[in-house]
C-alpha positions in Angstrom: 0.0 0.0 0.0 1.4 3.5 -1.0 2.2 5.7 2.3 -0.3 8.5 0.6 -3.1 5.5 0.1 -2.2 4.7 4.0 -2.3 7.6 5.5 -6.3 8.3 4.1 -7.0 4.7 5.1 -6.1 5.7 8.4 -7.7 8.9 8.3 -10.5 7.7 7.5 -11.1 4.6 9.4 -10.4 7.5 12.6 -13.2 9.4 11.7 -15.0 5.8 11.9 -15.7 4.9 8.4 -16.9 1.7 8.2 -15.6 0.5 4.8 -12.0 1.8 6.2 -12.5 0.2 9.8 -13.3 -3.1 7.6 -10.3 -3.1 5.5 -7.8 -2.1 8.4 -9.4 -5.5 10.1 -8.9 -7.6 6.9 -5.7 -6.7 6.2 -3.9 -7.2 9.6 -6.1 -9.8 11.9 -4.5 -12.6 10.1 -1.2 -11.0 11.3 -2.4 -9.8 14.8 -3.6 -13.6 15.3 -0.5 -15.2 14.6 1.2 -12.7 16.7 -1.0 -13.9 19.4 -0.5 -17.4 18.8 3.3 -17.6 18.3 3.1 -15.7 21.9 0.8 -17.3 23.7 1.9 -19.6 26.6 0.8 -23.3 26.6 -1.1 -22.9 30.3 -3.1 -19.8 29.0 -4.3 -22.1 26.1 -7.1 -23.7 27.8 -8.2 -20.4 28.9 -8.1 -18.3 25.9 -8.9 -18.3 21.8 -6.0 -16.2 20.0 -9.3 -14.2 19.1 -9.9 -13.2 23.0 -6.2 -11.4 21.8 -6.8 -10.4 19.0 -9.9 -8.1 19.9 -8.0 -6.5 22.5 -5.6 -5.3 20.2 -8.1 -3.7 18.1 -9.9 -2.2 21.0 -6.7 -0.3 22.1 -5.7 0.3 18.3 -9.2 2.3 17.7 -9.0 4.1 21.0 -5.5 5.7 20.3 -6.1 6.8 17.1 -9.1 8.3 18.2 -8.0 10.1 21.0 -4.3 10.8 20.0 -2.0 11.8 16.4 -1.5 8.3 14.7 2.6 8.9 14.1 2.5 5.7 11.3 3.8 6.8 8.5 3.2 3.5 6.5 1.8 0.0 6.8 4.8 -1.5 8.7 5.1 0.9 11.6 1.3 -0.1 12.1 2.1 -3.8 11.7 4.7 -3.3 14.1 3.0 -1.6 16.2 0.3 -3.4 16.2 2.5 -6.6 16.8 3.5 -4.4 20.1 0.1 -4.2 21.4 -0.6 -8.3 21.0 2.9 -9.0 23.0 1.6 -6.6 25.5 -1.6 -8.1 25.7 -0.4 -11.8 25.8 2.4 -10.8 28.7 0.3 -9.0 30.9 -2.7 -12.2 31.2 0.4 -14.3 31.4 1.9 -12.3 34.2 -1.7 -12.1 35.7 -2.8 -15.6 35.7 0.6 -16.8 36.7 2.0 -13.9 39.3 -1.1 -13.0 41.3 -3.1 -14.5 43.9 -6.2 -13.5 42.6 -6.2 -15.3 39.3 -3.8 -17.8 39.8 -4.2 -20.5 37.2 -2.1 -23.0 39.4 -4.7 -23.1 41.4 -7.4 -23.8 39.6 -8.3 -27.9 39.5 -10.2 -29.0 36.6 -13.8 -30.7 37.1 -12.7 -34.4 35.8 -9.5 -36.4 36.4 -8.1 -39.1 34.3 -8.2 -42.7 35.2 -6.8 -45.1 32.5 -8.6 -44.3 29.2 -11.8 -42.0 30.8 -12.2 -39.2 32.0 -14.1 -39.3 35.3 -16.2 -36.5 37.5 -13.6 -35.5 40.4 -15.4 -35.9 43.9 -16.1 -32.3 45.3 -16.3 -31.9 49.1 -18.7 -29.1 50.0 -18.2 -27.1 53.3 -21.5 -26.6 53.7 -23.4 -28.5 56.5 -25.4 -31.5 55.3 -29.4 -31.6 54.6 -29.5 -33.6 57.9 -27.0 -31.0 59.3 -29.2 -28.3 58.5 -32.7 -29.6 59.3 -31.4 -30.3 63.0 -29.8 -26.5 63.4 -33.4 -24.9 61.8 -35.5 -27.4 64.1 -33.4 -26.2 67.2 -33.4 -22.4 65.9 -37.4 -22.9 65.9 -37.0 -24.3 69.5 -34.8 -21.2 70.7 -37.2 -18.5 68.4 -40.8 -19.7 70.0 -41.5 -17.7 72.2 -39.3 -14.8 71.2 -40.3 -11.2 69.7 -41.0 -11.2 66.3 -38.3 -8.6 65.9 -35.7 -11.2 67.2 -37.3 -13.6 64.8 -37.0 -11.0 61.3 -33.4 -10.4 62.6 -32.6 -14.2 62.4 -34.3 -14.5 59.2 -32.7 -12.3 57.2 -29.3 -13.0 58.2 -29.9 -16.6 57.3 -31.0 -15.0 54.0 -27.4 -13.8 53.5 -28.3 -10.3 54.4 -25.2 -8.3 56.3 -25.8 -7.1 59.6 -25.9 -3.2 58.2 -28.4 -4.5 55.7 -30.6 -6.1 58.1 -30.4 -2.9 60.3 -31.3 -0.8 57.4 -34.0 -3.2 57.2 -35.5 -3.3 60.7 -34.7 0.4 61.1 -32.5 -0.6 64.0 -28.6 0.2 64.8 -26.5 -2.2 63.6 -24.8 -2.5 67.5 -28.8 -3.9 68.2 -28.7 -6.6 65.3 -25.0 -7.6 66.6 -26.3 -7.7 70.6 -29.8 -9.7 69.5 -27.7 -12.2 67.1 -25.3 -13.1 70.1 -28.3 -13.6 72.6 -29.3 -16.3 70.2 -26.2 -17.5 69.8 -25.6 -18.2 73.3 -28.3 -19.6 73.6 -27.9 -21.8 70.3 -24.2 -22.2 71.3 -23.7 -23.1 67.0 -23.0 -20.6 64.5 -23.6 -22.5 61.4 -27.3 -20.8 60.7 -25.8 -17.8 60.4 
């Protein structure tokens, strides 16, 4: 492509002409992808299509040139540049997934295991109490409620809910200090946390 012919591509696909935006895509994504690919670490593989990358890079692309100059003076220095972005993409979801605690992909276990020439469902080992387990602590909650004020009673509901003690408060139109206080006079009483 001629450096004038580039330049009015570019032009034009920054003042979001589709026909422009179109040929910009079809002339690099091929290139962008196997950027992406050649990059693209083995463990981030399972995680990711090269096209994840690859839509990144065109999403930064048509932000800069819409909010900055463009300084490419032909097809390469946007190929290059271009090429720049997909590293930067790849490296920074590698560093991510591999460096932080948060998204650590070593610790992720997958959901089947294999065992000779099948794949089997892996065994997963809830924390949270059993049906049995949980009819006995409501039966015993009623036991502790009867008799109580039907304010105790809302309070003890809506925790169980999942509601947070400010959110109950806000609720009730109570302090939350008053939730806390009323919660651990059942709780005493209950001596078991696991309703709550």
């Amino acid at each position: 492509m001629e450096d004038a012919d580039f330049a009015d591509l570019i032009s034009q696909a920054k003042s979001g002409n589709d026909t422009a935006v179109r040929q910009l895509l079809s002339k690099y994504e091929r290139e962008i992808r196997m950027m992406v690919r050649v990059r693209l670490p083995h463990a981030l593989r399972r995680k990711y299509d090269s096209m994840d990358f690859v839509q990144a890079v065109w999403a930064s692309f048509f932000v800069r040139i819409r909010e900055r100059e463009t300084p490419f003076e032909n097809a390469q220095q946007l190929g290059a540049f271009l090429g720049a972005i997909a590293q930067n993409k790849v490296y920074e979801e590698h560093r991510k997934r591999t460096r932080t605690r948060k998204y650590d992909i070593t610790k992720e276990q997958g959901i089947y295991e294999r065992r000779g020439q099948r794949d089997v469902p892996v065994e997963i080992v809830s924390n949270a109490p059993s049906p049995s387990e949980e009819a006995q602590a409501s039966d015993r909650l009623r036991q502790i409620l009867a008799g109580q004020g039907p304010e105790l009673v809302q309070i003890v509901t809506l925790r169980r809910e999942g509601l947070s003690h400010g959110e109950v408060a806000t609720r009730l139109h109570l302090h939350e200090s008053t939730v806390r206080r009323k919660l651990n006079l059942v709780r005493s009483l209950k001596g078991n946390e696991s309703w709550e």
